[in-house]
Structure formats: C-alpha cells, structure tokens
N, C-alpha and C positions, 0 to 999 in steps of 0.2 A: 099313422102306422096301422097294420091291419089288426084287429082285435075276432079272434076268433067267437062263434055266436055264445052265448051261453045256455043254449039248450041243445048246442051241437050233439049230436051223438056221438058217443067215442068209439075214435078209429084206433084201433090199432098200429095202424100204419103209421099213424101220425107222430112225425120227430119236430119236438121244439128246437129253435136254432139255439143254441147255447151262446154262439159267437155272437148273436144278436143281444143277447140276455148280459152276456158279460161287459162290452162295448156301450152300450144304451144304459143298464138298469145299477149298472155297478157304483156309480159315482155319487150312491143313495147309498145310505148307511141301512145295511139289514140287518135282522135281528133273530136266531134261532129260535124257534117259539114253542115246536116239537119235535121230537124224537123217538125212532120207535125202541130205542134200547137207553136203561136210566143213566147210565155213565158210560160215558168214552172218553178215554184216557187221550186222546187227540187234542181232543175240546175240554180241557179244564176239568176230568171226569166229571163230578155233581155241577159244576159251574150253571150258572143259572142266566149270567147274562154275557153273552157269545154273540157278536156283531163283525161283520165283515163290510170293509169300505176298499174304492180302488184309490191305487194311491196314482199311478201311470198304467199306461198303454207301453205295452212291447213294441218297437217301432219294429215293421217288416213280418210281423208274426198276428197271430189271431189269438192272442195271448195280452193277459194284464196281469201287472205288480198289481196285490189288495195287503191289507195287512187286516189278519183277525185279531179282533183284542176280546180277550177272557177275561170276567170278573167272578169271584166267586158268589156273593150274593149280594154280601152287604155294602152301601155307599161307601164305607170308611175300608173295604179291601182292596187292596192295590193289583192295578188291570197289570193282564201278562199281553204281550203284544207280541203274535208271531208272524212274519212277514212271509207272505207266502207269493209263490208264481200260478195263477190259474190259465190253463191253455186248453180251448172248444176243438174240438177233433169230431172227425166221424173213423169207424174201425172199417168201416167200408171203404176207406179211401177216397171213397166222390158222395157228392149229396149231402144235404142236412148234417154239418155238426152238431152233434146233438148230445156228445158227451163231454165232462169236464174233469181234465187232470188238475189236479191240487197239490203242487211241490213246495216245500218247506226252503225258502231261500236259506235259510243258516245249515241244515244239516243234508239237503238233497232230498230230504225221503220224501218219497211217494206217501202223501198224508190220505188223499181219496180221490178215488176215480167214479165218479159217478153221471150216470145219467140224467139230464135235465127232463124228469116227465111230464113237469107242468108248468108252465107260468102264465100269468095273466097278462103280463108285461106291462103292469100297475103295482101291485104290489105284493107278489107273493110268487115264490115257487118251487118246485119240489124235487129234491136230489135222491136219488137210489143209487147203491151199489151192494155188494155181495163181500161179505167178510166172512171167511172161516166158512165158506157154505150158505151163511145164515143172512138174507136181504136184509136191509137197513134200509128206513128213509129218515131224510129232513127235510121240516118244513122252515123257511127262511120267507120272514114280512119288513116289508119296509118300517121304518120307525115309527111314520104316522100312523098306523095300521095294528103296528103289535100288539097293542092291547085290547083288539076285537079282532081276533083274524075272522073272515068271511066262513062262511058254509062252504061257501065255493070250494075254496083252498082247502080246508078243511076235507072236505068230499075226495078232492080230488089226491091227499094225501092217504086215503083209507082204499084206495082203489091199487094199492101198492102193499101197504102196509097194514096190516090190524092192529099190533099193537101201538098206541100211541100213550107217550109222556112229554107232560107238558116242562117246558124252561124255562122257558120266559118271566121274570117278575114283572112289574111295572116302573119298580123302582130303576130297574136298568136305565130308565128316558133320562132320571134328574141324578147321572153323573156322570 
C-alpha cells in the first residue's frame, strides 16, 4: 500500500480515503490518546481509556459495525460498550471519501461526523468536526503505539487543533 513520503509538504487538497482507513486499519483495536476539549459526554465524558474495534463489514455499503468500549480509568471500572455504525462518504458526491459518520446502533443518533485529516495508515489518525461552531480533534493510535504516540501524529494533530488533552493512561493495555 502506498505510504505517503514523510517529508511531504502539506497539500491542501489532499483527502485521506476514510473507506480505505475503515476497511484496512479497523480490525486493530485503537485507542483515543488525545483530545482537543477535556470531556465529551459522547465518550465516557473524563473516561480515560476510549478504544474502538470493527466488529463486521456492512455488506453492499462502505460502511462497518465497530463497537466502542469506554473505561473510566481505573482496571477494576466496569467498560461501557457502545455499538456503533461508521460509514466513509465524501459531501461531494464523487472522489475521495474522506469523511466519517458515527451512528449509535441502539439509539440512531448521529454521535460524529468527522473528517479523516490524517492517517499514517500504520498507526495513528486524526478526526475533526465542528460542534456548536467550535472545531474539535482526535487523535486515535493503535494499541501497540499508544503509549508513545509519534511526532508525526502528534504534528499532524496540532495542524488542526491547538489545544490538546491528553486520555490515554497506559493502564488501559492490561484490561
């Protein structure tokens, strides 16, 4: 698969494929690492360790079952598990999917629509969307990764967002 250069200069233009991201990188357990606002009431508000897995593939669609599981911090709190539908679109109708709706199988609701602005398509990548006016990102790393996310990633989350907060413990891996 192609890996874009790492001293690429940034386009603009450039749309990550989401469908590609979702399909390929989903069946790895990720792991919220940052965030640019301290609680969302989405994700477990304070929750600290926030992991997304696919569970299936939509057959006919460019769409996966994942299911997120929410821990509050500690080993001994009992994980919330919300099954969700993510489906790669583009708003232009043709070209590049490059954003992702996040449907709550149990209640319908539109949880987040966000743009996929970066992935490595190794381990790490970075969602935006716009709530209330006010941009939002996340940073989401694979398991193996969480507890040192890259510069890379890193960089390329701050080129979206300034403020960042971190979620991530460590303790999240041993439960």
């Amino acid at each position: 698969s192609y890996l874009p250069e790492v001293h690429s200069k940034p386009n603009p233009e450039k749309k990550y494929d989401a469908w590609q991201e979702l399909s390929t990188r989903f069946s790895e357990r990720y792991y919220l690492t940052h965030r640019s606002h301290e609680v969302d009431v989405k994700l477990g508000g304070r929750a600290r360790c926030v992991s997304v897995l696919m569970t299936t593939r939509v057959f006919g669609e460019h769409s996966i079952n994942a299911r997120i599981t929410i821990k509050a911090n500690r080993p001994t709190d009992i994980a919330t598990n919300k099954d969700v539908k993510m489906t790669a679109y583009t708003p232009k109708g043709t070209g590049t999917e490059y954003m992702i709706k996040t449907m709550d199988q149990q209640t319908g609701e539109l949880l987040y629509n966000q743009e996929l602005t970066y992935t490595d398509r190794r381990s790490c990548r970075v969602l935006v969307y716009t709530a209330d006016g006010v941009t939002h990102c996340q940073l989401w790393v694979n398991q193996r990764a969480a507890s040192t996310v890259s510069r890379g990633c890193k960089e390329e989350y701050m080129k979206q967002c300034s403020a960042i907060h971190p979620v991530f413990q460590r303790e999240c891996l041993n439960n």
